[in-house]
DSSP file (Angstrom, degrees, kcal/mol; ACC not computed):
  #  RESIDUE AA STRUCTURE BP1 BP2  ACC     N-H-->O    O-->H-N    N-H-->O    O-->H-N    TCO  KAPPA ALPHA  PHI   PSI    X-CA   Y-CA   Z-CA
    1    1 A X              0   0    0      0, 0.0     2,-0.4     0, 0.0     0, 0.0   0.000 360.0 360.0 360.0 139.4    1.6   -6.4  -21.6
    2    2 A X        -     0   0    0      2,-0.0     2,-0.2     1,-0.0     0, 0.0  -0.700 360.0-160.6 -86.1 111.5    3.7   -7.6  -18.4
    3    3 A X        -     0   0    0     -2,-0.4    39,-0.0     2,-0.1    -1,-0.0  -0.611  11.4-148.3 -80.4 146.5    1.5  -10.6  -17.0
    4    4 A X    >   +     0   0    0     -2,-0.2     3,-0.9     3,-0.1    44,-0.1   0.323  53.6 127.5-120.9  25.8    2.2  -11.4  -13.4
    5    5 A X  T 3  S+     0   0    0      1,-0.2    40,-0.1    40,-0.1    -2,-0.1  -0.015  78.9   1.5 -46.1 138.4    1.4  -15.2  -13.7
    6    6 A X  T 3  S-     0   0    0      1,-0.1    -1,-0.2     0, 0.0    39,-0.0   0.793  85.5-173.6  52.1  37.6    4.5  -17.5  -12.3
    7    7 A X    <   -     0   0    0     -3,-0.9     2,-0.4     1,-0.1    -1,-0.1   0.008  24.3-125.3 -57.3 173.6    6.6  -14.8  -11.2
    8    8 A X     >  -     0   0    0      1,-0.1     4,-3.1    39,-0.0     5,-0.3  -0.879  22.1-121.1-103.3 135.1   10.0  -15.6  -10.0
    9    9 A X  H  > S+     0   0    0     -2,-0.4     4,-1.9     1,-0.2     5,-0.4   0.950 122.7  49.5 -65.2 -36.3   10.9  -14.0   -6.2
   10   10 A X  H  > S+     0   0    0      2,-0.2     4,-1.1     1,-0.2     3,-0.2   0.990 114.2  45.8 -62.3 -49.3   13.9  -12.0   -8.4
   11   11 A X  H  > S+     0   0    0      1,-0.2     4,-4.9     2,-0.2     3,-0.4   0.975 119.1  41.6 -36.0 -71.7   11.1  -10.9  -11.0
   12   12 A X  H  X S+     0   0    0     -4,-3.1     4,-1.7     1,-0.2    -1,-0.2   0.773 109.0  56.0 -49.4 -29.6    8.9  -10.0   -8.3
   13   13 A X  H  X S+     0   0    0     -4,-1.9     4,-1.6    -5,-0.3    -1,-0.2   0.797 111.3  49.4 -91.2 -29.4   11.4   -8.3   -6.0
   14   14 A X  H  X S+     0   0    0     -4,-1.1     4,-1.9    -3,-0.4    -1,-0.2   0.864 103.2  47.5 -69.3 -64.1   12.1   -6.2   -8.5
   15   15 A X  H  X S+     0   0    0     -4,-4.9     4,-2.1     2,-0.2    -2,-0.2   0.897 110.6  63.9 -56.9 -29.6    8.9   -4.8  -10.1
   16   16 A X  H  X S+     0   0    0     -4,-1.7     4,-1.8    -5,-0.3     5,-0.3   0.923 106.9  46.1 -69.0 -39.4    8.3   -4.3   -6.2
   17   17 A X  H  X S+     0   0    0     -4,-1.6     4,-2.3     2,-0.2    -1,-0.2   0.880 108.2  48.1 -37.9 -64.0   11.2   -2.0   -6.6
   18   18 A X  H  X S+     0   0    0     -4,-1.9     4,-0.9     2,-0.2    -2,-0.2   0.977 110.1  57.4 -55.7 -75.0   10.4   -0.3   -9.4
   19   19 A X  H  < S+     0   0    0     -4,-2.1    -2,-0.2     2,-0.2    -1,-0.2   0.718 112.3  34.5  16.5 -82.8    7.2    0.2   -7.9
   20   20 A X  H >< S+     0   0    0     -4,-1.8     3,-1.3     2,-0.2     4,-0.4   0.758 108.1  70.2 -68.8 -46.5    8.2    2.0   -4.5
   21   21 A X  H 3< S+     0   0    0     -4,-2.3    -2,-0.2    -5,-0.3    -3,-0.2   0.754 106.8  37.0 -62.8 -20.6   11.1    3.8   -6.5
   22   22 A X  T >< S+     0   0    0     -4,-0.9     3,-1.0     1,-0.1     4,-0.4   0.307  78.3 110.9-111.8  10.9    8.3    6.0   -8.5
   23   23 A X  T <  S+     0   0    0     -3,-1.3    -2,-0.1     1,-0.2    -1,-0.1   0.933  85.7  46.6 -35.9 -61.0    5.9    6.5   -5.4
   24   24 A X  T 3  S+     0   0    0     -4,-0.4    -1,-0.2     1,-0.2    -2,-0.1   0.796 108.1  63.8 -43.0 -43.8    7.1   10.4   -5.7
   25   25 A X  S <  S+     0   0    0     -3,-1.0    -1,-0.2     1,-0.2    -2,-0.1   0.837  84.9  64.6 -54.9-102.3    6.5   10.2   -9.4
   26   26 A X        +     0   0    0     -4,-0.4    -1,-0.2     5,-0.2    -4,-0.0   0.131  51.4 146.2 -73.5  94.0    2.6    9.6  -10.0
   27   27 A X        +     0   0    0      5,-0.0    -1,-0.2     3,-0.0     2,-0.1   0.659  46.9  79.1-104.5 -20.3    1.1   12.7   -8.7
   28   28 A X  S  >>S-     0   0    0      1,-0.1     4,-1.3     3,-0.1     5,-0.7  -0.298  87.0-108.6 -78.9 156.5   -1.9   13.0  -11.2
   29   29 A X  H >>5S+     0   0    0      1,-0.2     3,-2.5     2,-0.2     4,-2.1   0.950 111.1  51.8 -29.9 -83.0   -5.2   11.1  -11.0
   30   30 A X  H 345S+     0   0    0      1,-0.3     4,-0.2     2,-0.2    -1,-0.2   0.469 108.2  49.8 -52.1 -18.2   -4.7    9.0  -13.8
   31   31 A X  H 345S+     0   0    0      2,-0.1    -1,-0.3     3,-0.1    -5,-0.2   0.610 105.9  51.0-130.7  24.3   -1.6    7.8  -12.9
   32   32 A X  H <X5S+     0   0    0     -3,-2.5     4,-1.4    -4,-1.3     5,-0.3   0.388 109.8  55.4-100.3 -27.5   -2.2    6.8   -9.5
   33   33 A X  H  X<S+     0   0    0     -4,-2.1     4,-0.7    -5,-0.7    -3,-0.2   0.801 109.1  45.7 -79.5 -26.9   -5.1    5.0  -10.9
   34   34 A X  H  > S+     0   0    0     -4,-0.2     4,-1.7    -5,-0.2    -1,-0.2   0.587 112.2  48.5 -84.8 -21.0   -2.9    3.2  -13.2
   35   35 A X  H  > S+     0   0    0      2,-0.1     4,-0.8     3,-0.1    -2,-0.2   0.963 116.4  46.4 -85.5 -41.3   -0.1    2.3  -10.4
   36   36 A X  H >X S+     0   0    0     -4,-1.4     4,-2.3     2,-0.3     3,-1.3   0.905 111.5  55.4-102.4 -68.8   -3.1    1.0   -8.0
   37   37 A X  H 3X S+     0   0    0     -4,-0.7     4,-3.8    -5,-0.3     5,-0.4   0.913 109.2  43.5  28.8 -98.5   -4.5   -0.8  -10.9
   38   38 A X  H 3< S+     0   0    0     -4,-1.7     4,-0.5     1,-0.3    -1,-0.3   0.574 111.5  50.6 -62.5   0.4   -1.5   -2.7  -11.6
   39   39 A X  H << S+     0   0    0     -3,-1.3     4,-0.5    -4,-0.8    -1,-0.3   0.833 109.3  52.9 -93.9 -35.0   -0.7   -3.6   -8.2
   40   40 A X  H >< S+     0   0    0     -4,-2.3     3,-0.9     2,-0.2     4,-0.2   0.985 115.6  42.6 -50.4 -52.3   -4.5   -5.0   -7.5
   41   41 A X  G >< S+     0   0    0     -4,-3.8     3,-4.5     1,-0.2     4,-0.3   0.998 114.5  46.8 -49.6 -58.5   -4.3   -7.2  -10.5
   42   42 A X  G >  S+     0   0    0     -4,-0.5     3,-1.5    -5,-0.4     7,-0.5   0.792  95.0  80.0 -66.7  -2.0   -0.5   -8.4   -9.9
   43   43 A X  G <  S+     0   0    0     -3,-0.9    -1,-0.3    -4,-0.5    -2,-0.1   0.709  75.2  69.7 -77.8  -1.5   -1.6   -9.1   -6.2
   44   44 A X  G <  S+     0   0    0     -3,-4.5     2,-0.4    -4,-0.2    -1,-0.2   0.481  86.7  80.3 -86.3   4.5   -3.4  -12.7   -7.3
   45   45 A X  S <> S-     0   0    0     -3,-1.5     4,-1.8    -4,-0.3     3,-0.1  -0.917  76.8-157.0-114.8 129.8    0.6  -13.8   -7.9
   46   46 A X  T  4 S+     0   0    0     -2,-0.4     4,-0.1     1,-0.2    -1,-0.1   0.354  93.1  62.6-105.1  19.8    1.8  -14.7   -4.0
   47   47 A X  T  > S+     0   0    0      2,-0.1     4,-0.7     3,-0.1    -1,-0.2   0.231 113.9  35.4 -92.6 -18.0    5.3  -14.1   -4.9
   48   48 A X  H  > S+     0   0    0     -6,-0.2     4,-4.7    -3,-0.1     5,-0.3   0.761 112.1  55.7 -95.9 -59.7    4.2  -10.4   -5.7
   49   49 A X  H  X S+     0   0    0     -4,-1.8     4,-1.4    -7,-0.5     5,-0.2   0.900 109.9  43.0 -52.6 -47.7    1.9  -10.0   -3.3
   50   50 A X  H >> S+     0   0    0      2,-0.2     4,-3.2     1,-0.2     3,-0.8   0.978 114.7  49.9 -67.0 -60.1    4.5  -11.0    0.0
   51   51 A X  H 3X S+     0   0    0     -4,-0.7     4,-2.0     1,-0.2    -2,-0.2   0.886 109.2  49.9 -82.3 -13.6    7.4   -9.0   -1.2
   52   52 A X  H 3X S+     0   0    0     -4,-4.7     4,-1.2     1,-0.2    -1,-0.2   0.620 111.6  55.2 -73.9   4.9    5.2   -5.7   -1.9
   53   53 A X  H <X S+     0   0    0     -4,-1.4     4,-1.5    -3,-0.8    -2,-0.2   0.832 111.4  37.8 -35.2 -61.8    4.0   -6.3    1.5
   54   54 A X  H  < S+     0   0    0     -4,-3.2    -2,-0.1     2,-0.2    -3,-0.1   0.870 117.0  49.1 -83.3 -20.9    7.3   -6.4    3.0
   55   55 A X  H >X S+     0   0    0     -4,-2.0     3,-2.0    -5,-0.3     4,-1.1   0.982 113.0  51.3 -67.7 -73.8    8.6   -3.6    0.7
   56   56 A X  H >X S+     0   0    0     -4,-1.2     4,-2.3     1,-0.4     3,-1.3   0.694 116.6  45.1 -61.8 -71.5    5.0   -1.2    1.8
   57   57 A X  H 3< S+     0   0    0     -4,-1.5    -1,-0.4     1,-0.3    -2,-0.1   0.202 106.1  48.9 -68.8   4.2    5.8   -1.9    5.4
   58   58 A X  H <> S+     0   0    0     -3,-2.0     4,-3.2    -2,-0.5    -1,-0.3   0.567 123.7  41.5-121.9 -54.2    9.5   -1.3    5.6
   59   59 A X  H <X S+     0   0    0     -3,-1.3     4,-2.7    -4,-1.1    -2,-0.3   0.988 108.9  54.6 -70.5 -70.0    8.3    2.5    3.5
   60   60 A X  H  X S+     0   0    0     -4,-2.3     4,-2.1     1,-0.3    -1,-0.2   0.756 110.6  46.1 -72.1 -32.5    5.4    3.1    5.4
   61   61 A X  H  > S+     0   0    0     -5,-0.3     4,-1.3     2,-0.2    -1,-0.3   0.998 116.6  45.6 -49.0 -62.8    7.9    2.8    8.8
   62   62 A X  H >X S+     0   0    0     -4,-3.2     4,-1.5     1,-0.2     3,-1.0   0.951 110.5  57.2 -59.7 -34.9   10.6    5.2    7.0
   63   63 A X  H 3X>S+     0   0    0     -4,-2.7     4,-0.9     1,-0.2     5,-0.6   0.950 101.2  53.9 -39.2 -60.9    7.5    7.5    6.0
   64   64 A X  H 3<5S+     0   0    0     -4,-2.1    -1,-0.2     2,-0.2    -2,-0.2   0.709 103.4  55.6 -35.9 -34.7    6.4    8.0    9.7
   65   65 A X  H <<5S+     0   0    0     -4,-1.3    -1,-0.2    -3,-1.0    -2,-0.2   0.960 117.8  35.2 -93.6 -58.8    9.9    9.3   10.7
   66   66 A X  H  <5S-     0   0    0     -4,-1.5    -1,-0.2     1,-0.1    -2,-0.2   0.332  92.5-137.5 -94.9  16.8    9.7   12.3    7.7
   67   67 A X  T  <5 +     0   0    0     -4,-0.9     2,-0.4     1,-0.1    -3,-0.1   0.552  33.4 172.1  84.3 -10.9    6.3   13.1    7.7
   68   68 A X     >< -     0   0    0     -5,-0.6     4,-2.5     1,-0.2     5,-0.3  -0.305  15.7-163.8 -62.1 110.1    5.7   13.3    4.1
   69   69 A X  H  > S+     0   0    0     -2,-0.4     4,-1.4     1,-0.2     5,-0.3   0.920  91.5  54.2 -73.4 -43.8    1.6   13.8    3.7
   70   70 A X  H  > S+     0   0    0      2,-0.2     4,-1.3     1,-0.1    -1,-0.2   0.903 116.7  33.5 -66.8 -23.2    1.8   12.9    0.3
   71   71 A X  H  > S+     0   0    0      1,-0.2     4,-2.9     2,-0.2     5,-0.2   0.901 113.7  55.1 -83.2 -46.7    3.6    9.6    0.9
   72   72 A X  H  X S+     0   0    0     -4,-2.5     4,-1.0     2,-0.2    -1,-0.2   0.768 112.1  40.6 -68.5 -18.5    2.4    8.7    3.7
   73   73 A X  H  X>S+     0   0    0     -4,-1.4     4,-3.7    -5,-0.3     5,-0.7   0.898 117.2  51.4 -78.6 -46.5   -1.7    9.0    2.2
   74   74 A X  H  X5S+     0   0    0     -4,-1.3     4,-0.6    -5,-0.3    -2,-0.2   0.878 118.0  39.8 -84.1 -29.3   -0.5    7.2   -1.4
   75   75 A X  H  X5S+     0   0    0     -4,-2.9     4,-1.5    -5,-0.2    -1,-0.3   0.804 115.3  50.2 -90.7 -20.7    1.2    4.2    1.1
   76   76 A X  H >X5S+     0   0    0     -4,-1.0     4,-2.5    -5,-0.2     3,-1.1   0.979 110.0  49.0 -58.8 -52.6   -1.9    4.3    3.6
   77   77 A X  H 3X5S+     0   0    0     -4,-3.7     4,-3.0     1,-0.3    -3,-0.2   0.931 115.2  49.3 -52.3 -36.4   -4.4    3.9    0.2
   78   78 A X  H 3X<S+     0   0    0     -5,-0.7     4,-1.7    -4,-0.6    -1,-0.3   0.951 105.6  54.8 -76.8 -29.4   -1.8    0.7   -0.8
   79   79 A X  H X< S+     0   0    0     -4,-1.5     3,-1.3    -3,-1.1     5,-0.5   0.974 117.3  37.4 -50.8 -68.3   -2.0   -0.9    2.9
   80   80 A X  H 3X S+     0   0    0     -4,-2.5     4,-2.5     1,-0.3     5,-0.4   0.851 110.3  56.2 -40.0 -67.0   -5.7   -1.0    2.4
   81   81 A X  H 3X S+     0   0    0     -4,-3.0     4,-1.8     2,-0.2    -1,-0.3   0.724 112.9  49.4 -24.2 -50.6   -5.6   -1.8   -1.4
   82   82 A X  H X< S+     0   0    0     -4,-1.7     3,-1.1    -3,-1.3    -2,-0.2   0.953 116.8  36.3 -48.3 -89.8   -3.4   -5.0    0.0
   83   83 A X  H 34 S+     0   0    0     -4,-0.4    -2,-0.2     1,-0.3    -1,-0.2   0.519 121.2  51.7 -40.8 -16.3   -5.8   -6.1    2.8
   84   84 A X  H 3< S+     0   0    0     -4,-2.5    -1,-0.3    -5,-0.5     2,-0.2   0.862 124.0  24.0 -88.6 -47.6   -8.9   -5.1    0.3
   85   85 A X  S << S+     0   0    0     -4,-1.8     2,-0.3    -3,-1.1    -2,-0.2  -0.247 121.8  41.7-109.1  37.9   -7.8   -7.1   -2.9
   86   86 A X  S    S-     0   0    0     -3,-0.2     2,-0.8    -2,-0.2     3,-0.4  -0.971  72.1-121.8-171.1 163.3   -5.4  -10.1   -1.5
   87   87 A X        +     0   0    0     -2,-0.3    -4,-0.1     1,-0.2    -3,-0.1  -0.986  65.9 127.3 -97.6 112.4   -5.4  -12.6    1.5
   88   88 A X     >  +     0   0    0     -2,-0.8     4,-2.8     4,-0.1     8,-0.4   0.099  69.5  59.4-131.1 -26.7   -2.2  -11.5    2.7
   89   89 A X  T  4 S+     0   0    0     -3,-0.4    -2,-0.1     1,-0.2     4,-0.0   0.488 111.7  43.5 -88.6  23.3   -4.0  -11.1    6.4
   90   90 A X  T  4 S+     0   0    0      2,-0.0     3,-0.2     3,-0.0    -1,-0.2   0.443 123.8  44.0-115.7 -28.7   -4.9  -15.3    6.2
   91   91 A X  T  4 S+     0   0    0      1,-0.3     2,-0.5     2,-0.1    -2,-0.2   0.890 120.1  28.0 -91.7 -42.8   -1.4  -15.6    5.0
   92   92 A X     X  +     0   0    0     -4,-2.8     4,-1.8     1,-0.2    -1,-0.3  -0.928  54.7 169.6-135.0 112.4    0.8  -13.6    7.0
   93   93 A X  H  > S+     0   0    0     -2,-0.5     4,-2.1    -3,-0.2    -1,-0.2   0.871  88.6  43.4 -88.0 -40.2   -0.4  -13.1   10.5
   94   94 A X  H >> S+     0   0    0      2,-0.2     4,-2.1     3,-0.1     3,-1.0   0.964 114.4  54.7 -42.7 -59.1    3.0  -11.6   11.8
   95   95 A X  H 3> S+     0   0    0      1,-0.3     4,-0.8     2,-0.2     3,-0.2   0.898 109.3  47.4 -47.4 -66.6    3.1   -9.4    8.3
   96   96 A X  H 3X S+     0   0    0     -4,-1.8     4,-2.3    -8,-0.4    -1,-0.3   0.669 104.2  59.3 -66.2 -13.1   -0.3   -8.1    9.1
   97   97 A X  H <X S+     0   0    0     -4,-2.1     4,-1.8    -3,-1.0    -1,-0.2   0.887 116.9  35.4 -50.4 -48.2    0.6   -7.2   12.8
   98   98 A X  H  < S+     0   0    0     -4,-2.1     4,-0.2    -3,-0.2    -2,-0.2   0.658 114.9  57.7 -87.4  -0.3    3.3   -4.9   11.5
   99   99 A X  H >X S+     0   0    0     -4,-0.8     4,-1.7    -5,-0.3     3,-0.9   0.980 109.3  44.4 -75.0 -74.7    1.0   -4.0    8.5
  100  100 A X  H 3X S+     0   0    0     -4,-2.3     4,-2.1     1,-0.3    -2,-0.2   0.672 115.6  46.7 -39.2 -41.6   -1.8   -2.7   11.0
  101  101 A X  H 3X S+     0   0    0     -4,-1.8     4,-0.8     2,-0.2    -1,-0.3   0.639 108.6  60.0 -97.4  -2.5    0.7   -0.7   13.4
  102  102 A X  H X4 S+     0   0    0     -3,-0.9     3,-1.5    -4,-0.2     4,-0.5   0.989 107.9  42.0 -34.1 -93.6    2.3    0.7   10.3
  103  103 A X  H 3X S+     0   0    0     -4,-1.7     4,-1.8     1,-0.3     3,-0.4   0.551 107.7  56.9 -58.1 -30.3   -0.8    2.1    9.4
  104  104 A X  H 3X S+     0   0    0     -4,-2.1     4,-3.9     1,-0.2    -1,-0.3   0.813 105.5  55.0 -64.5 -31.9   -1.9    3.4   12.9
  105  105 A X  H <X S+     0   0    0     -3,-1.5     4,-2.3    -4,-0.8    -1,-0.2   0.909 112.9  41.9 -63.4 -37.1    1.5    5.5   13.0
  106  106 A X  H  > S+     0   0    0     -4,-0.5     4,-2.7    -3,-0.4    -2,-0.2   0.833 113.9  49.8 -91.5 -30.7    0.7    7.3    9.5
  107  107 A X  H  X S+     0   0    0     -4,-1.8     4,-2.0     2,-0.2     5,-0.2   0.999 104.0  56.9 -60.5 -46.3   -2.7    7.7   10.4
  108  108 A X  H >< S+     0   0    0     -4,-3.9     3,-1.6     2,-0.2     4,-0.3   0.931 114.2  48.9  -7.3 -83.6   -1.0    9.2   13.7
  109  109 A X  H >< S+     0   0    0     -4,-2.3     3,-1.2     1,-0.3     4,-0.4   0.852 109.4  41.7 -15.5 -99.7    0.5   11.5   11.0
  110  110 A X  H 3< S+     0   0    0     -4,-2.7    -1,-0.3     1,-0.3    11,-0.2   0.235 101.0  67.0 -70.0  15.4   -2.1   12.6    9.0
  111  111 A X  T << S+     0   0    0     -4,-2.0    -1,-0.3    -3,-1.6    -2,-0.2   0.113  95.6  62.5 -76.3  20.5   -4.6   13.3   11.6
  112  112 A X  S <  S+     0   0    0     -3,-1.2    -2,-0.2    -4,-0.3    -3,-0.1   0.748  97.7  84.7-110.5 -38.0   -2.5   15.9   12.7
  113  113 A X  S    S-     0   0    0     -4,-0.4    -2,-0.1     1,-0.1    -3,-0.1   0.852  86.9 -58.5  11.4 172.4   -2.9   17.2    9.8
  114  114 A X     >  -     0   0    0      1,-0.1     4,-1.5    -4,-0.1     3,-0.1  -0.162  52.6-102.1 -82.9-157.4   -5.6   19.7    7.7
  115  115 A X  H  > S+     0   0    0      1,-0.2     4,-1.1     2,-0.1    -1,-0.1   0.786 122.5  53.2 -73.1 -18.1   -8.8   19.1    7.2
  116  116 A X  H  4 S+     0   0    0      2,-0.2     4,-0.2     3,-0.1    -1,-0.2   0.624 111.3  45.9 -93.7 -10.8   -8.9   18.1    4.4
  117  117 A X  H >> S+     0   0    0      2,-0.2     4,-2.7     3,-0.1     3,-0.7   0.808 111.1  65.1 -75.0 -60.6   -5.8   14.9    5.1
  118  118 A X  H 3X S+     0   0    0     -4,-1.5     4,-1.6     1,-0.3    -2,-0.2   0.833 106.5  31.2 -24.6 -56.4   -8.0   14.4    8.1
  119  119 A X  H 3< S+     0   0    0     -4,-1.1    -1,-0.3     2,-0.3    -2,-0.2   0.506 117.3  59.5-103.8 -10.2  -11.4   13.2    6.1
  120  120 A X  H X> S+     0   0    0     -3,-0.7     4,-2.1    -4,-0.2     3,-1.3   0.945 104.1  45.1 -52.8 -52.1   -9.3   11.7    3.6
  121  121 A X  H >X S+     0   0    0     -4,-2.7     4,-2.0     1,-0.3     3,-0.8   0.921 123.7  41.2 -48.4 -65.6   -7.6    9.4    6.2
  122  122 A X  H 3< S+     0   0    0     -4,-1.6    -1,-0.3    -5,-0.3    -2,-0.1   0.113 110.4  52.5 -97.6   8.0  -11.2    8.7    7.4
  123  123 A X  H <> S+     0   0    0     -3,-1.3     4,-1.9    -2,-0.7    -1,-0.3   0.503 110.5  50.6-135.8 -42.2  -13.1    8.5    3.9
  124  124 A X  H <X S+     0   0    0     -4,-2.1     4,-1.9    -3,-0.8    -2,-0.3   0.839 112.8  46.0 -95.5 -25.7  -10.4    5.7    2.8
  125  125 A X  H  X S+     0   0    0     -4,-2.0     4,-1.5     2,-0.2    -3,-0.1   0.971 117.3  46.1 -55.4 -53.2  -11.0    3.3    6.6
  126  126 A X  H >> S+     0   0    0      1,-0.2     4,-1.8     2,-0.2     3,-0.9   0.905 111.2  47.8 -44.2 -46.9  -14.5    3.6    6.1
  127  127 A X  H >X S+     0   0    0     -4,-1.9     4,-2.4     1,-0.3     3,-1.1   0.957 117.3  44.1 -53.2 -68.3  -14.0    2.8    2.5
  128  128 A X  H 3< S+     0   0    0     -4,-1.9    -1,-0.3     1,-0.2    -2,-0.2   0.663 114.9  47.5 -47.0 -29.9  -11.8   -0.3    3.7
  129  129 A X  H << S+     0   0    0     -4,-1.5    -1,-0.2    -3,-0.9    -2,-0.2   0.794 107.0  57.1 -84.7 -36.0  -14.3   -1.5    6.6
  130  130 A X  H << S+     0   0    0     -4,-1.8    -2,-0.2    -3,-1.1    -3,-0.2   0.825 103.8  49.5 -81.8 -52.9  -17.3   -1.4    4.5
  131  131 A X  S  < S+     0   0    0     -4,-2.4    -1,-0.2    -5,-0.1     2,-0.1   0.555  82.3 106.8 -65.9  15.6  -16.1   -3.6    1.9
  132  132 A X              0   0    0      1,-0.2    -3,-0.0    -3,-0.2   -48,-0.0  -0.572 360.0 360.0 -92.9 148.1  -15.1   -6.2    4.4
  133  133 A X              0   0    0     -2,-0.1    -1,-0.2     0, 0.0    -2,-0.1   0.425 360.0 360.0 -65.6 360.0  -17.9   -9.5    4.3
């Protein structure tokens, strides 16, 4: 099993790749639950954690311009997932500026949406707000 102790930025930059390069892929339950998984865990390495930051926010812009409801929900669920399961908003106050207006453009998106995009979008803030101390 791929540990994400001590990474290397090349290591890192790389799984982040790998990563973003199968968003499209993991359309089933169980393997969105296993990519979301391995990205909470690997988020306690802060060589991981920064550059899928900068990779999620760099996608979540090019999402906004095409609209994609499925991309744009599975990269809202990962903003949060960062900000739920990492310090990256003590860490990077710029990062999370562009993190936050990121996310307000896709919500933009999918509230335009059905209903059912709608109360997802709304089911996963709450989710996000609630756990916060």
């Amino acid at each position: 099993m791929f540990f994400f102790a001590d990474l290397a930025s090349d290591v890192a930059s790389l799984s982040v790749d790998d990563i973003f390069q199968t968003l499209p892929i993991h359309d089933d339950r169980s393997s969105r639950k296993a990519v979301d998984d391995l990205i909470v865990k690997a988020f306690g390495e802060a060589t991981f954690m920064k550059s899928f930051a900068a990779a999620l926010v760099q996608s979540m812009e090019r999402h906004v311009k095409s609209r994609s409801i499925v991309g744009c929900y599975k990269l809202l669920k990962w903003s949060c997932l960062l900000l739920q399961s990492s310090q990256f908003a003590f860490v990077s106050k710029g990062g999370f500026l562009r993190l936050s207006t990121a996310q307000t453009f896709l919500c933009q998106v999918l509230m335009r949406r059905s209903f059912r995009a709608c109360r997802a979008c709304k089911r996963m803030f709450f989710h996000l707000f609630s756990k916060v101390p």
